[in-house]
ZAMARGU-4260 file (C-alpha; in steps of 0.2 Angstrom, whole numbers, plus 5000, padded with zeros to 4 digits):
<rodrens>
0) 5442/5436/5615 | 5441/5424/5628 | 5428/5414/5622 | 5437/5411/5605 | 5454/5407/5616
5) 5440/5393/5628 | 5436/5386/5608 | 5451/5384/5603 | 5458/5375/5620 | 5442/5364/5619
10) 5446/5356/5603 | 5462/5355/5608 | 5459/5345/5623 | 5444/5334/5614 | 5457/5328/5601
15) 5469/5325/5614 | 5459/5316/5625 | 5451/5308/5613 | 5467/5301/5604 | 5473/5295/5621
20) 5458/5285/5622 | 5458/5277/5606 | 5449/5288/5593 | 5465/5292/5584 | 5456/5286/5568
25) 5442/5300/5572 | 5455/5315/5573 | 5468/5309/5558 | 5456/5302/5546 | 5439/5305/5548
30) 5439/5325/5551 | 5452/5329/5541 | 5443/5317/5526 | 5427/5330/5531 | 5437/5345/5533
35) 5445/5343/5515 | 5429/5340/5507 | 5419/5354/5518 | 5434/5366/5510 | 5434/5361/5493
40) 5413/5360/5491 | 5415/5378/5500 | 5428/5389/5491 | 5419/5381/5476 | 5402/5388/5481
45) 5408/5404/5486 | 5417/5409/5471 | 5402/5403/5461 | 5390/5414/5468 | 5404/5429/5467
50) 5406/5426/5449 | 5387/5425/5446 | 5384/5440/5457 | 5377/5455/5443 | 5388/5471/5445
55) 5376/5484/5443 | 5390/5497/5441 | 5410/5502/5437 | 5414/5505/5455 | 5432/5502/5455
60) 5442/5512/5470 | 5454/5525/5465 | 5468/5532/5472 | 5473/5544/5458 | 5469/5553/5443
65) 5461/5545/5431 | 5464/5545/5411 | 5457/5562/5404 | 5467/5574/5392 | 5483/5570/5385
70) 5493/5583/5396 | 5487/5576/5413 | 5496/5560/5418 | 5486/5546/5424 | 5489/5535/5436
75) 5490/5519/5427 | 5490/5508/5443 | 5481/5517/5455 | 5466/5521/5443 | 5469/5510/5429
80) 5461/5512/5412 | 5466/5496/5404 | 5467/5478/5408 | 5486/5481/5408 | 5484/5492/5421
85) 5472/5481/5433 | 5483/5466/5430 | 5497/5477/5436 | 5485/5483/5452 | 5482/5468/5456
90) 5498/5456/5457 | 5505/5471/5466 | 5490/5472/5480 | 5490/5451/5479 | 5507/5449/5481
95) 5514/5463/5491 | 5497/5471/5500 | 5501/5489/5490 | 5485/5494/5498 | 5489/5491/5514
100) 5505/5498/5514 | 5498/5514/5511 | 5486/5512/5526 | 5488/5529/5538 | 5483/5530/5555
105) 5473/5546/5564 | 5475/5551/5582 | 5468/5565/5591 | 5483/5576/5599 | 5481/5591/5607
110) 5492/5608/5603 | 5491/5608/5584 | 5491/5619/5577 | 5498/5630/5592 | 5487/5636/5605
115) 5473/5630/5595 | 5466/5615/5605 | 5465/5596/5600 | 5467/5592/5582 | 5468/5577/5572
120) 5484/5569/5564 | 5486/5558/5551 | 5501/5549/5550 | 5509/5533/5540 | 5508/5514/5548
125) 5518/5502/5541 | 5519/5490/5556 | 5505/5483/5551 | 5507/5478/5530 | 5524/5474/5538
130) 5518/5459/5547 | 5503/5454/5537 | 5516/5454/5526 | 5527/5441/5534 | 5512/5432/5541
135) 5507/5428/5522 | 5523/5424/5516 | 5527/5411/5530 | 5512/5403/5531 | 5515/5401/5514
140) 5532/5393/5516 | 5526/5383/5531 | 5515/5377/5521 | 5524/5371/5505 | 5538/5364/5515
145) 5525/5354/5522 | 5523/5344/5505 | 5538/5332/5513 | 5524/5322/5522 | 5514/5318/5506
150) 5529/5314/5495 | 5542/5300/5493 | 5554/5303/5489 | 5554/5321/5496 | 5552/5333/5479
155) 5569/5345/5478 | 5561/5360/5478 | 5553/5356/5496 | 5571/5352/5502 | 5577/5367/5493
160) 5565/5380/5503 | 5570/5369/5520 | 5588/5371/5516 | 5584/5391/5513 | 5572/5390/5527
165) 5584/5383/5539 | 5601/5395/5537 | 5603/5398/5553 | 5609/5382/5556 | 5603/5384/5575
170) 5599/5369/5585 | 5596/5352/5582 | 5585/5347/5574 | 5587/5365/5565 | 5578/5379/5568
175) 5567/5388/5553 | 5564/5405/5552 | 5548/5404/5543 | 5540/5395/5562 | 5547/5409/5573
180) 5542/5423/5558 | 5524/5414/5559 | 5522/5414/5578 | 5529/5434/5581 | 5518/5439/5568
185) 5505/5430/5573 | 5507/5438/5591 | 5508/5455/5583 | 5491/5454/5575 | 5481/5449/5591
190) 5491/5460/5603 | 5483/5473/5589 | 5468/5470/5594 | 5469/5469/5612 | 5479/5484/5616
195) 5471/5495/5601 | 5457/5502/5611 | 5447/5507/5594 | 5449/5492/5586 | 5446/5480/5602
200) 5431/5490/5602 | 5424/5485/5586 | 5433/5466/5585 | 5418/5450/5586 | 5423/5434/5590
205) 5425/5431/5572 | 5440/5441/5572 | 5448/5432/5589 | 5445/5415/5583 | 5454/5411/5568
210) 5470/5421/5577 | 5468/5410/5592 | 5465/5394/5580 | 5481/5399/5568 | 5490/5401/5585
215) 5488/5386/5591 | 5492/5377/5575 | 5508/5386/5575 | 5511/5381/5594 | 5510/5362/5591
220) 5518/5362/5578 | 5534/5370/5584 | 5531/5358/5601 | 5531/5344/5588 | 5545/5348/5579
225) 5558/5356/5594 | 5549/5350/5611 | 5540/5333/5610 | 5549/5328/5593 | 5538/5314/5587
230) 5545/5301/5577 | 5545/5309/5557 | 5545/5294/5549 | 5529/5289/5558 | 5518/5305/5556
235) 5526/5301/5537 | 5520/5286/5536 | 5502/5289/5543 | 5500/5305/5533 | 5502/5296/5517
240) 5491/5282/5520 | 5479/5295/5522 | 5480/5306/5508 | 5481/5288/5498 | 5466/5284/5504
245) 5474/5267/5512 | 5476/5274/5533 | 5486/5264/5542 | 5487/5262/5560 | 5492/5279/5571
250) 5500/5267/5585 | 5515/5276/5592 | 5510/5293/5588 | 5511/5306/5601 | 5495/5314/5606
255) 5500/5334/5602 | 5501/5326/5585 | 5483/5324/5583 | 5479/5339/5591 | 5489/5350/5577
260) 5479/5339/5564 | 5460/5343/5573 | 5465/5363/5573 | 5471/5363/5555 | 5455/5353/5552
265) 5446/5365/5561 | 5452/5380/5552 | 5446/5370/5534 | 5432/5368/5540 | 5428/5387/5545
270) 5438/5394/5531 | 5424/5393/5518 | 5410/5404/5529 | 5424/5416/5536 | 5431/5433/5533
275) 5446/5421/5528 | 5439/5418/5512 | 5445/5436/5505 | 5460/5424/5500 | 5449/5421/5484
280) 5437/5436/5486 | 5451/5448/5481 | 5449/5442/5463 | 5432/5442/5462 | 5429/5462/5467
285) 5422/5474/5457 | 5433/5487/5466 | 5447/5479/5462 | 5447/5472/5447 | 5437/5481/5435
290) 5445/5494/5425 | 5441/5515/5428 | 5434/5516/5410 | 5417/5522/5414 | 5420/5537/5403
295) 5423/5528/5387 | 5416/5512/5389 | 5396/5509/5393 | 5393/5496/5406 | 5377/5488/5404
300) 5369/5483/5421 | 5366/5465/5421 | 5351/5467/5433 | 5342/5477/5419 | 5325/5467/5415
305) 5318/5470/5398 | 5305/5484/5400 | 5290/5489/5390 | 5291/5508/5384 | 5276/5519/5386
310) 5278/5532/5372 | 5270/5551/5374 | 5262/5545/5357 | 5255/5528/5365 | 5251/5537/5380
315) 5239/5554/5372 | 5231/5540/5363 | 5224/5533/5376 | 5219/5548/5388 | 5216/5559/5374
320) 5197/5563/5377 | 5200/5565/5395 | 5215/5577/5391 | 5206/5587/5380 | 5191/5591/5392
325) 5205/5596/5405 | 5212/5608/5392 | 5228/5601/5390 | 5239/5603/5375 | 5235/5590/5362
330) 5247/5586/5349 | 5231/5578/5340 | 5217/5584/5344 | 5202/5570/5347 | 5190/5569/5331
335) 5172/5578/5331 | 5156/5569/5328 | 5151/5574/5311 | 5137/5588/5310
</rodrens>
């Protein structure tokens, strides 16, 4: 855990130091150019080696009956038979984690059943669909709102989700809910794994890092935004020349700025060879969207080679002689010399 934590605050202070020093052009342009095409030319790998990859068998997981006899209901969703029914499956575990919200939890408490020594309970947990849930969804927001930087004029929808966004009305500038959402989640998910004794036990530095990494990108930006408040029209500017491919000059820009733009470049650039990448690998899993049709449909293993068949005919042919000298049944017997 602490080593991902040291990570994260040595990028941070590289980009800081180094933006303070004059390599503001480094940080804003250069690794977010390489970051962006590292992403792209990733995902793009990834997914075509998942859509290449042979499934040698229908191995979608159930969590129902499956279709059989007219009088026994099916569980369309749950163990789909139809292409309906994993479309269905799918938008609801890619848009409201259906599988995780029927995650359950087992401990080990004593007394149960009565007098009868330690027993094992299993028991519903939705604290954590709940905020994976909120996590999503407002880095999602966060992110499209986000679109006011690369845009001008400002596109209406953006200024529709900051108007939704910022109800409260708190504060000025105002605060959104989707930041504050972000960062409590965000807590949620890494206090889980440092106070969860079994799952701290089996969490790798892979696990830590992109929490840390997300953490910090959230805490700069809200320091950016409610704390340092760096000039808007500024960052506006620069951003724009960058994604025009035209940079212009960062003078003016607070370093924390540059800081936010080296961790979000960082986490681009370790998306594509991370456990993040189940963004797109949901769509690509045979346990997920393949129907439960096995029954009904034959599913040819793409690994198959073309083989070459050794019939019983093929085979008594040539070991005949040598069979029949052993005594075995013949279905032909070996011709006799003549005489």
């Amino acid at each position: 855990m602490f080593v991902s934590l040291l990570l994260v605050l040595l990028i941070g202070a590289i980009a800081w130091a180094g933006s303070a020093a004059g390599f503001a052009s480094l940080f804003g342009v250069a690794l977010p150019y390489l970051a962006a095409a590292v992403f792209v030319v990733g995902m793009i790998r990834r997914m075509v080696y998942w859509a290449k990859s042979p499934v040698p068998f229908r191995i979608p997981t159930t969590g129902g009956q499956e279709q059989s006899l007219d009088f026994i209901r099916q569980a369309k969703i749950d163990c789909p038979g139809t292409q309906a029914g994993v479309f269905a499956r799918m938008f609801l575990e890619v848009c409201l984690f259906r599988s995780l919200f029927r995650n359950t939890e087992a401990d080990a408490r004593a007394g149960l059943p009565a007098n009868s020594g330690p027993g094992s309970v299993y028991y519903s947990s939705k604290w954590l669909w709940c905020f994976a849930l909120l996590f999503h969804y407002c880095f999602l927001l966060v992110f499209l709102r986000h679109f006011r930087f690369f845009a001008e004029p400002t596109p209406q929808w953006v200024t529709w989700l900051e108007t939704l966004d910022g109800l409260m009305q708190i504060g000025a500038p105002r605060f959104f809910m989707t930041g504050g959402i972000l960062l409590a989640a965000l807590l949620f998910l890494l206090g889980r794994r440092v106070f969860n004794g079994r799952l701290r036990c089996i969490s790798l530095v892979n696990d830590y890092f992109p929490l840390w990494l997300l953490l910090g990108i959230v805490c700069t930006g809200i320091c950016l935004r409610y704390f340092d408040k760096t000039e808007i029209a500024m960052v506006k500017i620069f951003i724009m020349g960058v994604t025009q491919f035209s940079p212009v000059s960062a003078e003016g820009i607070a370093p924390l700025f540059f800081v936010h733009v080296a961790l979000v470049s960082t986490l681009l650039l370790y998306f594509p060879f991370s456990k993040l990448t189940h963004m797109a690998g949901v769509f690509f899993s045979p346990t997920r969207n393949a129907a439960n049709d096995s029954r009904r449909v034959r599913h040819i293993n793409p690994w198959n080679p073309p083989k070459q068949y050794f019939t019983y005919a093929e085979y008594e042919d040539a070991y005949r002689d040598v069979m029949a000298e052993a005594g075995l049944p013949l279905e032909k017997e070996p011709d006799r010399p003549a005489g």
